[in-house]
MIRO-893316 format. One record per residue (C-alpha): residue in one letter; x, y, z. Coordinates in pm, whole numbers, plus 50000, padded with zeros to 5 digits. Each point is the difference from the previous one (the first is absolute). Layout:
N
<'A'; <X; Y; Z>>
...
# end
This chain:
280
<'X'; <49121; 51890; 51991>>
<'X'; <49937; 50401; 50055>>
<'X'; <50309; 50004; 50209>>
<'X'; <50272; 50295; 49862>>
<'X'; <50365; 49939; 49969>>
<'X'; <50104; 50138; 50345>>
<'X'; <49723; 49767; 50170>>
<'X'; <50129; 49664; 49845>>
<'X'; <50380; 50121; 50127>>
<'X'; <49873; 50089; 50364>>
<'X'; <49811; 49612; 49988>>
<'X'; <50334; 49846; 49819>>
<'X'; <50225; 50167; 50223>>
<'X'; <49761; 49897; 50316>>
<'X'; <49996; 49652; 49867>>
<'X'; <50441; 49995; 49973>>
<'X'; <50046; 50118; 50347>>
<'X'; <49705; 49727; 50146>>
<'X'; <50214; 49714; 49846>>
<'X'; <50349; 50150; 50054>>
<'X'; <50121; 49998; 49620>>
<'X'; <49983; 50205; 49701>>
<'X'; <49779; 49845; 49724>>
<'X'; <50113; 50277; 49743>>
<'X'; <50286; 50162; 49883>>
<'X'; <49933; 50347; 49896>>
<'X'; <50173; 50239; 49781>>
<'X'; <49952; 50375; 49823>>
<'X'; <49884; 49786; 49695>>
<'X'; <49795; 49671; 50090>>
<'X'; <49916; 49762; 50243>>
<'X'; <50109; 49684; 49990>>
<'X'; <49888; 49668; 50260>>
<'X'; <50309; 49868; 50241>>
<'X'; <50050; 49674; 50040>>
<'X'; <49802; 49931; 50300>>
<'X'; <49758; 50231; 49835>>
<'X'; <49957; 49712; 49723>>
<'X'; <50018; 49752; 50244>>
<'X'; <49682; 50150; 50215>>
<'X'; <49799; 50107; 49692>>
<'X'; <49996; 49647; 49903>>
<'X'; <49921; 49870; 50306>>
<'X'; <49762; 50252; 50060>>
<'X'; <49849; 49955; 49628>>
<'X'; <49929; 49632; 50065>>
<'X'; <49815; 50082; 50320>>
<'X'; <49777; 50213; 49807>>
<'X'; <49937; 49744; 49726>>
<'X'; <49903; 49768; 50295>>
<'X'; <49736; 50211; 50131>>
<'X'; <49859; 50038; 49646>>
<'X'; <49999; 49633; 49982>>
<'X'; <49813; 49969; 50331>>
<'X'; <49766; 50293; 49886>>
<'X'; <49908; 49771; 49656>>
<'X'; <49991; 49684; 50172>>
<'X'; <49708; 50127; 50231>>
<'X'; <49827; 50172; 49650>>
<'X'; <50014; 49660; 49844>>
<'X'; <49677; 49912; 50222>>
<'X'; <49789; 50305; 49797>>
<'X'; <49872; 49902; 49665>>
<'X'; <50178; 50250; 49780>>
<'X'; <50326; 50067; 49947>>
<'X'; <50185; 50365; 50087>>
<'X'; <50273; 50128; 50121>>
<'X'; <50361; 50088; 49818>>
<'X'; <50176; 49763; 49802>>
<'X'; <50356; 50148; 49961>>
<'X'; <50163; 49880; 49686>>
<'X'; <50326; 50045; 49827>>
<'X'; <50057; 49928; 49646>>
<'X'; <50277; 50073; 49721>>
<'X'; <49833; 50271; 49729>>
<'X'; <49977; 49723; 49717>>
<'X'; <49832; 49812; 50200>>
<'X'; <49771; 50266; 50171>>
<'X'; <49892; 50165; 49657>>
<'X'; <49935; 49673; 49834>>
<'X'; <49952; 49748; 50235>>
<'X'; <49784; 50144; 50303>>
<'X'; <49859; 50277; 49832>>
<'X'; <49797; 49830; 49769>>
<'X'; <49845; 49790; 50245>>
<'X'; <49951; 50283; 50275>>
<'X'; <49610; 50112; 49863>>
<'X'; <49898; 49623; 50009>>
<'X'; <50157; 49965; 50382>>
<'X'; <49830; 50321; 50109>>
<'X'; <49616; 49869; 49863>>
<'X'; <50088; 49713; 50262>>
<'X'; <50135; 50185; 50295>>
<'X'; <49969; 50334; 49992>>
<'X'; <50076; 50083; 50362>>
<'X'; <50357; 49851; 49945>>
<'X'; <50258; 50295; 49946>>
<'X'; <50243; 49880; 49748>>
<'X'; <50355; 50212; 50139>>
<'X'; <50231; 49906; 49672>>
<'X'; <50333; 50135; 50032>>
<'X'; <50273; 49978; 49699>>
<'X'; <50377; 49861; 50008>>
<'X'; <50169; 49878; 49712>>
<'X'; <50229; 49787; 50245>>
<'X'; <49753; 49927; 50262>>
<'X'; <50151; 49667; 50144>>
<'X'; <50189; 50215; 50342>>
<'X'; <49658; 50118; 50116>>
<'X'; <49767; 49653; 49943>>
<'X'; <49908; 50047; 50421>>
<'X'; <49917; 50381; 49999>>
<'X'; <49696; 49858; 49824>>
<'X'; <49695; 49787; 49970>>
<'X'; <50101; 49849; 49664>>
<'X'; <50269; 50101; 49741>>
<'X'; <49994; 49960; 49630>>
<'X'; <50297; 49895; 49834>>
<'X'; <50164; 49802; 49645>>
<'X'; <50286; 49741; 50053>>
<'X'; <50134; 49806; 49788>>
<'X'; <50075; 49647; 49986>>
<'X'; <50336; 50034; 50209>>
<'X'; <49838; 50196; 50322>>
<'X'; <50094; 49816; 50356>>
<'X'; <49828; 50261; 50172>>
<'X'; <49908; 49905; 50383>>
<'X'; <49656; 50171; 49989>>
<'X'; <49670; 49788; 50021>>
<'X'; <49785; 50090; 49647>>
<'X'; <49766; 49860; 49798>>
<'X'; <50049; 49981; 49655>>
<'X'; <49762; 50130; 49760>>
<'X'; <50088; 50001; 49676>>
<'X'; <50268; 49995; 49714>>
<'X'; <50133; 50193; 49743>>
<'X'; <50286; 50013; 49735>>
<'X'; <50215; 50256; 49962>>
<'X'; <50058; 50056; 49643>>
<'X'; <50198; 50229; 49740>>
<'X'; <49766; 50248; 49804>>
<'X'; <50052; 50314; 49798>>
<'X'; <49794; 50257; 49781>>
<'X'; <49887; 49942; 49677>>
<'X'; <50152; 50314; 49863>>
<'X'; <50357; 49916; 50242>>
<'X'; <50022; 49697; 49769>>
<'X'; <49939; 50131; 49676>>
<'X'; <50294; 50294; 50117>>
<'X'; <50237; 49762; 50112>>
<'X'; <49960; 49624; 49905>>
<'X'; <49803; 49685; 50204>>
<'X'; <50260; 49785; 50160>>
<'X'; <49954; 49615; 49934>>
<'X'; <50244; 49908; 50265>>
<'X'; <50097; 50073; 50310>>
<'X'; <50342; 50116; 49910>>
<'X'; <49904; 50264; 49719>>
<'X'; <49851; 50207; 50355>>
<'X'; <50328; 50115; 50034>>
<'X'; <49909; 50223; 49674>>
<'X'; <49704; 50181; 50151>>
<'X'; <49881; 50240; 50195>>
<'X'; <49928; 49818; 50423>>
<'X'; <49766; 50149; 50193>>
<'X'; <50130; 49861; 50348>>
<'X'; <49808; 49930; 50347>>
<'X'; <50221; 50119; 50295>>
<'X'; <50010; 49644; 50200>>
<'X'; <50113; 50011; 50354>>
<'X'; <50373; 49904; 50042>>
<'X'; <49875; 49651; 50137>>
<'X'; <49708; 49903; 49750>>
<'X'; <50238; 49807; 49738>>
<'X'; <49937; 50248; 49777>>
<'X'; <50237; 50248; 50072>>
<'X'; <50245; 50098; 49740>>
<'X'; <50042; 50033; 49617>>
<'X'; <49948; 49633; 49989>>
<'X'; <49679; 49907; 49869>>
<'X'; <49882; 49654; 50008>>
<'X'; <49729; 49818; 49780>>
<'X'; <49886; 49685; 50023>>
<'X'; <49844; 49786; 49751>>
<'X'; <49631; 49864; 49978>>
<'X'; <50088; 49643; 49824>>
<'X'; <50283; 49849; 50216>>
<'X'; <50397; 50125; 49982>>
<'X'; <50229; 50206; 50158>>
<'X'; <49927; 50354; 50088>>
<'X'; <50186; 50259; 49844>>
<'X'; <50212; 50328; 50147>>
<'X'; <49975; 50299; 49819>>
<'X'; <50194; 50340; 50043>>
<'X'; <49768; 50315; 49993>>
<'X'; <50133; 50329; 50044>>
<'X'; <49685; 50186; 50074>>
<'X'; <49870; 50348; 49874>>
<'X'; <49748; 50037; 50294>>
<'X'; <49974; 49857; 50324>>
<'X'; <49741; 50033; 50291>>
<'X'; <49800; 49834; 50282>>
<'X'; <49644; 50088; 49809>>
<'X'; <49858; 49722; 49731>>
<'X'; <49720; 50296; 49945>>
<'X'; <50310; 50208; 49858>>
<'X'; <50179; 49673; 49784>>
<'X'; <49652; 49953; 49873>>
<'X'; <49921; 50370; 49927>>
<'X'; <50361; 50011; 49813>>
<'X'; <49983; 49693; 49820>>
<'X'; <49629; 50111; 49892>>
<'X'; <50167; 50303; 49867>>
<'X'; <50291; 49815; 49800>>
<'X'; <50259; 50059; 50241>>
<'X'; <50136; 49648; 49915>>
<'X'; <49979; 49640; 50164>>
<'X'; <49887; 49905; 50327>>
<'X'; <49858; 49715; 50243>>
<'X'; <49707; 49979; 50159>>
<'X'; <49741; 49804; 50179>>
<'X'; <49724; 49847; 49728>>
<'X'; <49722; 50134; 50297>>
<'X'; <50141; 50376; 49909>>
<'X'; <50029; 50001; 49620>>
<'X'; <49717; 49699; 49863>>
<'X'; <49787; 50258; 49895>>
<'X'; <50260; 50233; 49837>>
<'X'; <50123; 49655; 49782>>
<'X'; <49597; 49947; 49938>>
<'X'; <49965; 50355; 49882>>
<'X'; <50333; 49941; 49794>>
<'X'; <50147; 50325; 50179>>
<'X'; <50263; 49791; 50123>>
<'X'; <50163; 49659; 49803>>
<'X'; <50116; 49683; 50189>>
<'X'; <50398; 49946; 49922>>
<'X'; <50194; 49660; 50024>>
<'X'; <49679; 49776; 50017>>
<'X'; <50203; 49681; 50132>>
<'X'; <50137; 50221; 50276>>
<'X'; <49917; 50145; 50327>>
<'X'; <50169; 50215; 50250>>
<'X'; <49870; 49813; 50322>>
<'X'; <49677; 49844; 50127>>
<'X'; <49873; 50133; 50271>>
<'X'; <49750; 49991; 50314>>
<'X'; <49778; 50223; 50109>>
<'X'; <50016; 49993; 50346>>
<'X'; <49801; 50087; 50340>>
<'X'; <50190; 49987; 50295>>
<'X'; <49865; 50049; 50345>>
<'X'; <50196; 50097; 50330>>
<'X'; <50113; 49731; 50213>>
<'X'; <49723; 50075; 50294>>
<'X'; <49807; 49673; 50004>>
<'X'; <49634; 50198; 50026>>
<'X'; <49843; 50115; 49661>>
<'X'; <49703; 50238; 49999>>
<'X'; <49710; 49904; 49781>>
<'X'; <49983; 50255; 49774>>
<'X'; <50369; 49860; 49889>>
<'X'; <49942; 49658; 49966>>
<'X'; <49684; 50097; 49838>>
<'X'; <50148; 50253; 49722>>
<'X'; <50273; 49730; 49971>>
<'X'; <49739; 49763; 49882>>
<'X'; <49839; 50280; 49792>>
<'X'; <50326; 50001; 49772>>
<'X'; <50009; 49629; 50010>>
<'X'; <49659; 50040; 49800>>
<'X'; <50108; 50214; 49728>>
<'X'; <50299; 49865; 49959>>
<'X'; <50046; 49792; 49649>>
<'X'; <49894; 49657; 49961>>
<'X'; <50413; 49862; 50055>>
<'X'; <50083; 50256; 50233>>
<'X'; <50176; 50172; 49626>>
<'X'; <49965; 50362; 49961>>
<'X'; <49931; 50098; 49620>>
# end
């Protein structure tokens, strides 16, 4: 905004005194937003969001589309989801600004934006609206030359003899823990299984990149590693088996009004998504 660091103080500081409360609490080593600081951002956020809805509304009545769409999006689904279908969008509407942002847990921040990205599985009570747009197994999958080092499990209890490349859930997901549960493709009970993982993060890029690598085991979404199991650089474990089925979502903030360019790149993915809604 070509303002400098003692400008934006003089304008925060201006702003705290006008509304008789302070909206940050400073210290030698950060700042961080008070709780009425939240509380107005939000509020303040919202009204902003509003006037870009009136703005689109009234741009609705030119022919082409343009403006910002602001999008959020976890990085599996950014890098092999969106991105593929970005150079087909832009031939269509290339005055639209595609703003993608990246959170692997982006469900807290679904109104800061114009749409947001995410994977749920089958258990997800979520109170968001979204549209769902496709499906996709999680599955077990390891290196060729992993296997040939350290055995192919045929069940889900001989895991517990292999190397688990973990993703770090949130506490609240259901798959939190050491626990790992699988559940079968031709009718029974699912089955609990105790991992003690050798590497965990919040990255599938990184799994992916270790399990390429023959870290050991892992599980991942088919729409990240079909082409590595085509390729044969990675091998499908436990056939019968799948960690979860889940949906790719997107999920729109609660204000009723939805610019065009959102409904429109909403029905965009609707058209390149797989006959069955199944990503493969």
């Amino acid at each position: 905004m070509d303002l400098s660091p003692a400008g934006v103080a003089r304008m925060i500081a201006a702003l705290e005194e006008h509304l008789g409360v302070r909206l940050l609490q400073r210290t030698t080593r950060k700042l961080a937003l008070t709780d009425a600081g939240e509380a107005y951002l939000h509020r303040v956020r919202s009204i902003l969001h509003e006037v870009a809805d009136a703005e689109s509304a009234a741009a609705e009545h030119t022919r082409e589309l343009q403006g910002t769409l602001r999008m959020m999006a976890t990085p599996v689904l950014a890098s092999y989801f969106l991105s593929p279908r970005i150079a087909f969008w832009h031939a269509r509407h290339p005055k639209v600004l595609l703003d993608l942002q990246i959170d692997p847990f982006p469900q807290p921040r679904i109104e800061e934006f114009d749409v947001t990205f995410l994977v749920v599985d089958a258990g997800f009570d979520g109170d968001i609206v979204a549209r769902p747009l496709a499906t996709t197994d999680w599955i077990a999958c390891a290196s060729p030359e992993y296997l040939k080092r350290a055995g192919t499990p045929e069940l889900p209890a001989q895991l517990r003899e292999h190397t688990y490349l973990k993703f770090q859930w949130l506490q609240n997901s259901g798959h939190h823990g050491r626990l790992v549960r699988l559940q079968p493709l031709r009718g029974g009970d699912a089955v609990e299984v105790d991992l003690k993982p050798a590497l965990q993060t919040t990255s599938f890029d990184v799994l992916l990149r270790a399990a390429l690598d023959g870290a050991g085991i892992t599980f991942l979404s088919r729409l990240l590693v079909t082409s590595h199991l085509e390729r044969g650089s990675l091998v499908q474990l436990l056939l019968d088996w799948i960690f979860g089925h889940f949906t790719i979502y997107a999920a729109l903030p609660t204000r009723k009004f939805m610019p065009a360019r959102t409904r429109a790149f909403l029905d965009f993915l609707a058209d390149f998504a797989p006959r069955g809604g199944n990503v493969r």
